[in-house]
Backbone as a printed PyTorch tensor [residue, N CA C, xyz], in Angstrom:
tensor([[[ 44.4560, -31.4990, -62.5750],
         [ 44.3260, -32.3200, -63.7670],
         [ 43.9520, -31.4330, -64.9470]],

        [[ 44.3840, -32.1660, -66.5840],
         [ 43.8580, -31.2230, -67.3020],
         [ 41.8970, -30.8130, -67.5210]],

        [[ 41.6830, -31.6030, -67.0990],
         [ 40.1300, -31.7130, -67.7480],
         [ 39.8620, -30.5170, -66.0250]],

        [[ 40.4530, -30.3980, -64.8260],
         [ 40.0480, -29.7120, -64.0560],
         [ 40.1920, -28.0050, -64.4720]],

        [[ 41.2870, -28.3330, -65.4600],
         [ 42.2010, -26.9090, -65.8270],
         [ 40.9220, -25.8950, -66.7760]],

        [[ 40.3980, -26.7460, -67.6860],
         [ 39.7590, -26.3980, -68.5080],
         [ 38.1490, -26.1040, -67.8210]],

        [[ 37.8810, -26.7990, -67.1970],
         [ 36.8020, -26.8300, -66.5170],
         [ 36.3100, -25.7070, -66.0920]],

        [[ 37.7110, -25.3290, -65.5480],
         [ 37.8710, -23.5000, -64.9650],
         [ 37.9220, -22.1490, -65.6150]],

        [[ 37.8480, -22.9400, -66.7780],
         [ 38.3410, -21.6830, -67.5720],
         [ 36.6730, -21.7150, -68.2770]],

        [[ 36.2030, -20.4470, -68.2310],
         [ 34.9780, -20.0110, -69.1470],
         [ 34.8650, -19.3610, -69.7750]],

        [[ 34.0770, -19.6510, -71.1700],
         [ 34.1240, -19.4360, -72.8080],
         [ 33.1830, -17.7970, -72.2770]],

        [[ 32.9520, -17.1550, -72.9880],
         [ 32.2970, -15.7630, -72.9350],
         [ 30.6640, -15.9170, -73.2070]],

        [[ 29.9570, -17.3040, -73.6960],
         [ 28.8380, -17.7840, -73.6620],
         [ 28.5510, -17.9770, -72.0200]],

        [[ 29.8040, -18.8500, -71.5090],
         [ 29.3670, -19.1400, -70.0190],
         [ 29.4690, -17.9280, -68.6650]],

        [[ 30.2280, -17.1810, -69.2030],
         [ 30.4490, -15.7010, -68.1750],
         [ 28.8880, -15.5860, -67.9740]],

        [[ 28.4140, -14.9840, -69.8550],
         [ 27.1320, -14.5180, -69.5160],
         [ 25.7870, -15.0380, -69.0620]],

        [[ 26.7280, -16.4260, -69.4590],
         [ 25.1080, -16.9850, -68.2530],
         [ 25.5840, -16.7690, -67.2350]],

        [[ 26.4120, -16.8510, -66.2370],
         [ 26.5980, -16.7230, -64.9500],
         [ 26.0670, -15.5750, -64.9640]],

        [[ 26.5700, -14.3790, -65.4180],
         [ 26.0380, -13.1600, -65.1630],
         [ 24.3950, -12.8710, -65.5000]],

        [[ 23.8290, -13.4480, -66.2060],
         [ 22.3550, -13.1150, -66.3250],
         [ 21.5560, -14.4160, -65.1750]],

        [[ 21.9960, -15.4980, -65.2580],
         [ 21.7640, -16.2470, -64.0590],
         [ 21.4680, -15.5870, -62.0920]],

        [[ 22.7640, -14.7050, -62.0030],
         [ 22.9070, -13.9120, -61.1320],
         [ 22.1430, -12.6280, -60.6800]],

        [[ 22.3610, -12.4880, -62.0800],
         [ 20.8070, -11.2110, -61.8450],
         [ 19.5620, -11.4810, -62.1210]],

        [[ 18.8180, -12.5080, -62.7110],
         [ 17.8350, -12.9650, -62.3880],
         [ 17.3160, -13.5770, -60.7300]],

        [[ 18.6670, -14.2660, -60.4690],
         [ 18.0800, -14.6350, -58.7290],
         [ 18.6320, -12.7810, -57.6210]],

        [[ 19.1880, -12.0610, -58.4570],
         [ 19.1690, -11.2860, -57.1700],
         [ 17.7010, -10.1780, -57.2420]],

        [[ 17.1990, -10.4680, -58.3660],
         [ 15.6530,  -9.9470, -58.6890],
         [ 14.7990, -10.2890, -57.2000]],

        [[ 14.9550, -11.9490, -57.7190],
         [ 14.2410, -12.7060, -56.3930],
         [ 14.5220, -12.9330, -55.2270]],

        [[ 15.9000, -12.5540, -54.7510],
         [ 16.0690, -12.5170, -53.8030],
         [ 15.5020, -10.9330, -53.1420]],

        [[ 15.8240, -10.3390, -53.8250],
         [ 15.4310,  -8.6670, -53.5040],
         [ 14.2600,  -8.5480, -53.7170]],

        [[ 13.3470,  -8.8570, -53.9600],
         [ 11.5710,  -9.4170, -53.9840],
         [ 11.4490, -10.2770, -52.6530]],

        [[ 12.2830, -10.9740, -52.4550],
         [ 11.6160, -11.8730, -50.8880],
         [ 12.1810, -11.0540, -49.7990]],

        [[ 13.3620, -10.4170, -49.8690],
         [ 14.1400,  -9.8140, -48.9580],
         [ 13.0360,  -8.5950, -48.5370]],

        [[ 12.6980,  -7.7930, -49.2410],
         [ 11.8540,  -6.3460, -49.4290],
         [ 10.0950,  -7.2390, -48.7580]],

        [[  9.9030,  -8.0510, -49.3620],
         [  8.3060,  -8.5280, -48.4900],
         [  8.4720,  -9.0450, -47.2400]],

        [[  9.8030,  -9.4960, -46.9230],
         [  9.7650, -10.0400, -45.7130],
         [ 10.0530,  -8.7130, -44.6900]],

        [[ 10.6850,  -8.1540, -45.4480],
         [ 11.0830,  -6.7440, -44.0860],
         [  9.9750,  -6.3040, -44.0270]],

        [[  8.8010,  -6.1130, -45.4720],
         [  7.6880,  -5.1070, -44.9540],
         [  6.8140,  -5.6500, -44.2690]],

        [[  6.4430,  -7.3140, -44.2700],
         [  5.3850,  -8.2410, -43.1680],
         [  6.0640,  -8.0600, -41.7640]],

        [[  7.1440,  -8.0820, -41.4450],
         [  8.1200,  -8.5100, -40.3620],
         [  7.4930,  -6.3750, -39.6990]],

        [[  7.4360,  -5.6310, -40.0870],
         [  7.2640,  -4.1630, -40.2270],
         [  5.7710,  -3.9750, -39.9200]],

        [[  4.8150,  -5.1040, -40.3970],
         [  3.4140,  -5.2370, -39.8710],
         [  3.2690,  -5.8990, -39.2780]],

        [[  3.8560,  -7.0110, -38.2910],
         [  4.1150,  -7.6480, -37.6900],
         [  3.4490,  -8.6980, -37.8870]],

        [[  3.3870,  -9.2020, -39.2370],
         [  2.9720, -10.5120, -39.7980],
         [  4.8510, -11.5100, -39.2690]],

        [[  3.7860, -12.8400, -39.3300],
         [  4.9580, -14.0380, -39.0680],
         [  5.6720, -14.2230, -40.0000]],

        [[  6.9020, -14.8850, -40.2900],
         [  7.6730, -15.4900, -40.9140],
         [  8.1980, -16.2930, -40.2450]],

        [[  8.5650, -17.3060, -40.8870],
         [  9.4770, -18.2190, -40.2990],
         [ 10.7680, -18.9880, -41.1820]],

        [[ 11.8500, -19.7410, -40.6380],
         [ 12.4940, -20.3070, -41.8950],
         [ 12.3720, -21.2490, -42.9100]],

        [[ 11.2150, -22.1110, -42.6020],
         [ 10.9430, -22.9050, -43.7560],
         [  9.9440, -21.7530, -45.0840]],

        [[  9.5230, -20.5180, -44.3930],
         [  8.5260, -19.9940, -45.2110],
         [  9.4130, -18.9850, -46.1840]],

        [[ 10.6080, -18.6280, -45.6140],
         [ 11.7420, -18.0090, -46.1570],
         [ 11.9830, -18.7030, -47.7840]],

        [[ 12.3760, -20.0390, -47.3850],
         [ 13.0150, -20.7740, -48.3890],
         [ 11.5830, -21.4880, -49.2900]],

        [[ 10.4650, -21.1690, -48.9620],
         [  9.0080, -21.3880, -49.9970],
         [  9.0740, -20.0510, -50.6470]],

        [[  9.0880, -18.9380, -50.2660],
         [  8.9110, -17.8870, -50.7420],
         [ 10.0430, -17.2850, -51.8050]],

        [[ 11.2560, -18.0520, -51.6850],
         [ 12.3560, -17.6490, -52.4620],
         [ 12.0450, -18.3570, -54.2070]],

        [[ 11.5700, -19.7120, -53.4880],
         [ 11.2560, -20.0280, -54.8320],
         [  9.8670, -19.5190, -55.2150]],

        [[  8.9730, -19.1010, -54.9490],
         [  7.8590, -18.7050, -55.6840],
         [  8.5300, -17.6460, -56.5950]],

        [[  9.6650, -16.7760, -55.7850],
         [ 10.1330, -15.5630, -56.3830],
         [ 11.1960, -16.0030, -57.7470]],

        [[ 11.5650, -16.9710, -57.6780],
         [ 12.1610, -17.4700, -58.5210],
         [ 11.9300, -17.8370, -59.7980]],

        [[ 10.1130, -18.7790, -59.4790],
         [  9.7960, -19.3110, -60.5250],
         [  8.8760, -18.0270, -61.5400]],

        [[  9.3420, -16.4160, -61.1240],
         [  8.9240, -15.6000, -62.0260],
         [ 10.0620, -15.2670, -62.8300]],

        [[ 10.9700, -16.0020, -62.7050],
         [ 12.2830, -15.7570, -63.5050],
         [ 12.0400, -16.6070, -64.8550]],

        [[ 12.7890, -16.3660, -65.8650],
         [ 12.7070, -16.8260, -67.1230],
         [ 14.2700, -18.0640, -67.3210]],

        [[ 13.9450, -19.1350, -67.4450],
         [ 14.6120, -20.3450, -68.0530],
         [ 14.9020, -20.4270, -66.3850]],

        [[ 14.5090, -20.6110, -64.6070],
         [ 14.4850, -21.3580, -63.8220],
         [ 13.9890, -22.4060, -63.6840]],

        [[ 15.1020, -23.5670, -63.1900],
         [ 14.9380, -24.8700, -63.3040],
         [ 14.8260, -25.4960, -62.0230]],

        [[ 14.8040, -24.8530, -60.8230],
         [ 15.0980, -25.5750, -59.3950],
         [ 15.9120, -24.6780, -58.4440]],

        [[ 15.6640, -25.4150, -57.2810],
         [ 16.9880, -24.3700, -56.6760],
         [ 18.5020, -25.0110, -56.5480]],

        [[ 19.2820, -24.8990, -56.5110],
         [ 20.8360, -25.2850, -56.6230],
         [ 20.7550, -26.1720, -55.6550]],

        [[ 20.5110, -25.7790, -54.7890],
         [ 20.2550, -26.8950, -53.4350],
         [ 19.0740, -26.3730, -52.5750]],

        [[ 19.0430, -27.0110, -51.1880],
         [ 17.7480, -27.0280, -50.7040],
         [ 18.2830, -25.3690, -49.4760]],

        [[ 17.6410, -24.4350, -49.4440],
         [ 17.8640, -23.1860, -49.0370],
         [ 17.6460, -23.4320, -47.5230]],

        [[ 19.1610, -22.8110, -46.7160],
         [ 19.0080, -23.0030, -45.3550],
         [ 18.8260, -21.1850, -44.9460]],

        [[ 18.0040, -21.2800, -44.6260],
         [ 17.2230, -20.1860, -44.0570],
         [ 17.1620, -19.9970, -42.1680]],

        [[ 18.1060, -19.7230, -41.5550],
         [ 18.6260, -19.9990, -40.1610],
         [ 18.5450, -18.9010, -39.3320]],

        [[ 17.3190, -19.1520, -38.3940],
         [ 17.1030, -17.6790, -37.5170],
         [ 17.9180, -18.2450, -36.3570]],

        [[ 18.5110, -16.7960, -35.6030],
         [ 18.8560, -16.6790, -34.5790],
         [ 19.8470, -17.7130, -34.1470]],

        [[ 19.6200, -18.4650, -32.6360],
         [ 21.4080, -19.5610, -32.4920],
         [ 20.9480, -20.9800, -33.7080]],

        [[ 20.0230, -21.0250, -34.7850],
         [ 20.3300, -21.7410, -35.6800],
         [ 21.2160, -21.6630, -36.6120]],

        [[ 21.1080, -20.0430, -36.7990],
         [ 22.1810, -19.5140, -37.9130],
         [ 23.7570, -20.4760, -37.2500]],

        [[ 24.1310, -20.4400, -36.4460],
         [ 25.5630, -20.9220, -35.4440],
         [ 25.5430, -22.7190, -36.1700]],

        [[ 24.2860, -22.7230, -36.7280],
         [ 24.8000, -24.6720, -37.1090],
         [ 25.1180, -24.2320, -38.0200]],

        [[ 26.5460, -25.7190, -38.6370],
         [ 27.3210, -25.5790, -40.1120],
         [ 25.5920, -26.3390, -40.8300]],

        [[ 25.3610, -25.3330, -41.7600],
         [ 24.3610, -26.5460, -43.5340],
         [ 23.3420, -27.1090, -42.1400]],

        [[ 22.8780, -26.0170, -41.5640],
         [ 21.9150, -26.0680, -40.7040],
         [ 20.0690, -26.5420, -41.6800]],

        [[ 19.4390, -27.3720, -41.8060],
         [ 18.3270, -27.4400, -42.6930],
         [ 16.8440, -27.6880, -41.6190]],

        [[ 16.0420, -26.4860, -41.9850],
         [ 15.5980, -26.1980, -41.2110],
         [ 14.1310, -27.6180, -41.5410]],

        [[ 13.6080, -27.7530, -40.4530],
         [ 12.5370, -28.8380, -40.7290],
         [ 11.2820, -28.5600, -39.6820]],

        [[ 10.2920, -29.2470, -39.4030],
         [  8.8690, -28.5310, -39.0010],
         [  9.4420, -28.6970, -37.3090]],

        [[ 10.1110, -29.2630, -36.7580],
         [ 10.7020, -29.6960, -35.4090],
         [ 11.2510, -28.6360, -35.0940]],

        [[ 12.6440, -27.9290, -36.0610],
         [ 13.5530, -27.0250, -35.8090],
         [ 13.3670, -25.8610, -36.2140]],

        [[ 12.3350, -25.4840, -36.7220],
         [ 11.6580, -24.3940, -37.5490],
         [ 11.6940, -23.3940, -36.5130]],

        [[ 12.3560, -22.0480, -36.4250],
         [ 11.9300, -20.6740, -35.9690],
         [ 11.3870, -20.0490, -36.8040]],

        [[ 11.0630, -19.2850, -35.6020],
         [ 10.0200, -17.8380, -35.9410],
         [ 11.5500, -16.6620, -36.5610]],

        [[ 11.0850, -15.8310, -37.9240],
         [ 12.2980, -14.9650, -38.1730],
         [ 11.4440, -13.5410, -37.2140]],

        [[ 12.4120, -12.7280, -36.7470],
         [ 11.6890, -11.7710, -36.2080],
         [ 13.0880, -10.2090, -36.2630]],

        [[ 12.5790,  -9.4230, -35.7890],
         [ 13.8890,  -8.2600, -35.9600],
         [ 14.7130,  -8.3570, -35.1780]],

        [[ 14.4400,  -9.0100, -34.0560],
         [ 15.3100,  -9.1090, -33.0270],
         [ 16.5220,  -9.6760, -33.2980]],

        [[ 16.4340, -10.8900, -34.1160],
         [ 17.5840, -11.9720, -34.5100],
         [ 18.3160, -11.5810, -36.1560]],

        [[ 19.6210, -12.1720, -35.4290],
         [ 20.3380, -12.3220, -37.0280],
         [ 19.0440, -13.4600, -37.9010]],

        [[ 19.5750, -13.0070, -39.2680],
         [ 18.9510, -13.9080, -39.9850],
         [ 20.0590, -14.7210, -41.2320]],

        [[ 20.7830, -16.0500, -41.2620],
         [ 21.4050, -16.4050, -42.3450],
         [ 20.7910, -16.9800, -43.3900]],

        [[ 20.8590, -16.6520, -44.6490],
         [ 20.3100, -17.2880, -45.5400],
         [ 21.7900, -17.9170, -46.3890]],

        [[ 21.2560, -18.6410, -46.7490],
         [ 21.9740, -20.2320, -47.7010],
         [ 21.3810, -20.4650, -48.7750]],

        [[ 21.4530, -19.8360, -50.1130],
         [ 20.3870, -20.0830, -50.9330],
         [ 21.1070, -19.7740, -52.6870]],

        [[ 20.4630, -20.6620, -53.8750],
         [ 20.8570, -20.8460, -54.7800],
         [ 20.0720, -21.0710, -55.5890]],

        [[ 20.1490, -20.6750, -56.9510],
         [ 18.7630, -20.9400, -57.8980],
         [ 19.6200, -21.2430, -59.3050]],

        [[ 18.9560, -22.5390, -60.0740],
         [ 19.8260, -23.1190, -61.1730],
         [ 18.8790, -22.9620, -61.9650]],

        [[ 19.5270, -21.8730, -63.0220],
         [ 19.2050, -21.5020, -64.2160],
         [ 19.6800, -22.3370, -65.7850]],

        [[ 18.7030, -22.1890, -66.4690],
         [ 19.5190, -22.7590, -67.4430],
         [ 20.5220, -22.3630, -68.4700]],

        [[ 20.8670, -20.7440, -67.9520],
         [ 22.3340, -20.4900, -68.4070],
         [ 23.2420, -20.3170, -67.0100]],

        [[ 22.8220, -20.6010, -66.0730],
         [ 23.6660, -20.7250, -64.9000],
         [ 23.1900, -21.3600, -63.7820]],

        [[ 24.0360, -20.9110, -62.4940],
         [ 24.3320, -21.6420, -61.3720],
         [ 24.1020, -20.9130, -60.4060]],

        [[ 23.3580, -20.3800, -58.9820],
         [ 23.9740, -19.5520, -58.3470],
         [ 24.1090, -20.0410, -56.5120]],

        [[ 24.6330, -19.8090, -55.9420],
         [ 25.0370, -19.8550, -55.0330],
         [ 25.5960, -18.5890, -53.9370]],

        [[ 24.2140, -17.9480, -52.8040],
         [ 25.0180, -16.9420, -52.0600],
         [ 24.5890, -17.0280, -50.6270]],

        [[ 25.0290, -16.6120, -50.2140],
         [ 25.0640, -16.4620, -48.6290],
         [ 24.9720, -15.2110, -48.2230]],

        [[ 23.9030, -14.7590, -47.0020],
         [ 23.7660, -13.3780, -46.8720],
         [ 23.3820, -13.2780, -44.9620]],

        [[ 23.9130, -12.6300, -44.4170],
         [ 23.1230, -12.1140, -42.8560],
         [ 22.3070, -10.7950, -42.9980]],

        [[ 21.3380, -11.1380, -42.4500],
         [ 20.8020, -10.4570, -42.4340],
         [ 20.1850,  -9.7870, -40.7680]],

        [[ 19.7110,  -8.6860, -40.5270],
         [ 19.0070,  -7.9890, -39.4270],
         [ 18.2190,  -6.9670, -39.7760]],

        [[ 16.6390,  -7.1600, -39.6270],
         [ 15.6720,  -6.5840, -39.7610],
         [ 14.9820,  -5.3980, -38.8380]],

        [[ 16.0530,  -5.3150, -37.6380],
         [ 15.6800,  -4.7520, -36.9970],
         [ 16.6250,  -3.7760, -36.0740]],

        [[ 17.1870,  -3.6070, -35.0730],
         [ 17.9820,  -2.6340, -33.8920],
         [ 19.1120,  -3.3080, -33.4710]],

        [[ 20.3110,  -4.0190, -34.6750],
         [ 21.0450,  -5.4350, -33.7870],
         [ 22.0750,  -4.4960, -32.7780]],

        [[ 22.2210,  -5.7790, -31.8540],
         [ 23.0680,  -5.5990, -30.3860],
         [ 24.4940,  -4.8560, -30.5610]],

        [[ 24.5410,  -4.1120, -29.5140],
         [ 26.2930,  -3.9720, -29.8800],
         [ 27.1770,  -5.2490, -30.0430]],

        [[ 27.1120,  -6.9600, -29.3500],
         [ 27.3580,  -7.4620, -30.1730],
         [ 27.5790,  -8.3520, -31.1820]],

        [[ 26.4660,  -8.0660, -31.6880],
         [ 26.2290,  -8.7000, -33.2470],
         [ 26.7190,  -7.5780, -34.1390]],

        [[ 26.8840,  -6.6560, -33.7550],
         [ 27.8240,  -5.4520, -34.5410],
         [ 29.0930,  -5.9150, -34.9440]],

        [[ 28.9120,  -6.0130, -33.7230],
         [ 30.7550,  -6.1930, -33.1240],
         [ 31.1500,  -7.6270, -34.1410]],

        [[ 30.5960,  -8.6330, -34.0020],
         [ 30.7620,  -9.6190, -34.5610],
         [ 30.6110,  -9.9870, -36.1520]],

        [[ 29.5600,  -9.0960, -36.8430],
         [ 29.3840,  -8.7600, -38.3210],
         [ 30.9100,  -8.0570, -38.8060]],

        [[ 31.1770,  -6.7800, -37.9030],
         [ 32.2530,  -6.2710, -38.3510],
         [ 33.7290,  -6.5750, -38.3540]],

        [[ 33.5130,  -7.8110, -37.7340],
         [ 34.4840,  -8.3920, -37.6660],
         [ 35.1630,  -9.3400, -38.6460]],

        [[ 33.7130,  -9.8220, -39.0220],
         [ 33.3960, -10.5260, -40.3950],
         [ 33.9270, -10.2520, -41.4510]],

        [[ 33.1940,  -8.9350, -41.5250],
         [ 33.1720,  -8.1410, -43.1180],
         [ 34.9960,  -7.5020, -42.9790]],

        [[ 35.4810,  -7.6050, -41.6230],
         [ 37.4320,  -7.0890, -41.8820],
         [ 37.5830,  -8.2260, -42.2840]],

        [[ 37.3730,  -9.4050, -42.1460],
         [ 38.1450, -10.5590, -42.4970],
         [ 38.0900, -11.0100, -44.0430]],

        [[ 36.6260, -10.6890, -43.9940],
         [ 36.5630, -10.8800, -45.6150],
         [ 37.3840, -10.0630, -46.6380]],

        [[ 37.3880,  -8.7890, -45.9950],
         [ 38.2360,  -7.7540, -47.1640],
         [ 39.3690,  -8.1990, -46.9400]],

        [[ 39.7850,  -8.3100, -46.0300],
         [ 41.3540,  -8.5590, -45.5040],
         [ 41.5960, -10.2180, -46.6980]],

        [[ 41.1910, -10.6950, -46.4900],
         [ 41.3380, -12.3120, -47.8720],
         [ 40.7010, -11.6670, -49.1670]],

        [[ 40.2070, -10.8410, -49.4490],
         [ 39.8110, -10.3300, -51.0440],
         [ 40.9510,  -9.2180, -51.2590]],

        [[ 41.7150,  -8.5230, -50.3370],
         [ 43.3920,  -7.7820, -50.8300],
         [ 44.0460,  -8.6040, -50.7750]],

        [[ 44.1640,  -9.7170, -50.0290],
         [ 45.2940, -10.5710, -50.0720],
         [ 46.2610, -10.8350, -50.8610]],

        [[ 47.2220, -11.0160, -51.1770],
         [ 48.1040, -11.0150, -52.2980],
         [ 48.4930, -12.1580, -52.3790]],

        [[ 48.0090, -13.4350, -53.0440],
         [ 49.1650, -14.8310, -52.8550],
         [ 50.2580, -15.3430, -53.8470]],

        [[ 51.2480, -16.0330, -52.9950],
         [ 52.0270, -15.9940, -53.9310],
         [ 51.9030, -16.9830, -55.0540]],

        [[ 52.6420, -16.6370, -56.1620],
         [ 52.3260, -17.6100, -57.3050],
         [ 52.1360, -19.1320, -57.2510]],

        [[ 51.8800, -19.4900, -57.5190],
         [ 51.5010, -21.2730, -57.2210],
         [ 50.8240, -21.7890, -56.1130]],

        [[ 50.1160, -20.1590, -55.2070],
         [ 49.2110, -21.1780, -53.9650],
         [ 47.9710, -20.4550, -54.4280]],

        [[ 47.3180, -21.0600, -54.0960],
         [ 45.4250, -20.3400, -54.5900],
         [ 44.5780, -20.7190, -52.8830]]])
């Protein structure tokens, strides 16, 4: 539709909020990411609801943050395996080095939007969770060369 056409298209005001939006949450993400490896390193606890408290504390040192985009799924180990898995005091793991770690997480700024997804391993992962990351990361490059043809997206 036209109003979808336009929708898509962004003025050079809205780039740069996306782009300063983006680097304000990867501040905070790289502030929770870096304390959690060094507690997880002293063998202080974490867990996934404390993941997604701690993202926003890191957040709300950001300038014009308004909330988070949505509610942050923070998924240790065979939780990570649920689709928009939301972790609650019942389903709550312990994060530890042993396990993958997925995070689901987004912070809405008031010149932007953000939305990312990250795995993570804090510790010695298996041959295979290797095996299976790298399998990942071919697939992803393999759809970011992709070449499509004109009129399919």
């Amino acid at each position: 539709s036209p109003v979808k056409y336009f929708q898509a298209i962004k003025n050079s005001v809205e780039v740069d909020g996306m782009k300063n939006a983006h680097l304000k949450d990867a501040v905070a993400q790289v502030s929770m990411y870096a304390l959690l490896e060094k507690d997880l390193k002293k063998g202080k606890t974490w867990d996934e609801l404390k993941v997604g408290k701690q993202l926003i504390h890191f957040r709300k040192e950001q300038k014009l943050y308004r909330g988070d985009s949505f509610e942050t799924i923070a998924a240790s180990g065979p939780n990570s395996a649920i689709v928009h898995y939301s972790p609650t005091a019942q389903t709550n793991r312990r994060v530890d080095k042993d396990q993958m770690l997925l995070v689901d997480t987004g912070g809405q700024y008031l010149d932007g939007t953000v939305d990312l997804t990250r795995t993570w391993h804090f510790g010695n992962p298996t041959p295979f969770q290797k095996e299976a990351y790298t399998r990942v990361l071919m697939g992803v490059i393999d759809l970011f060369t992709l070449t499509f043809p004109q009129g399919v997206t």
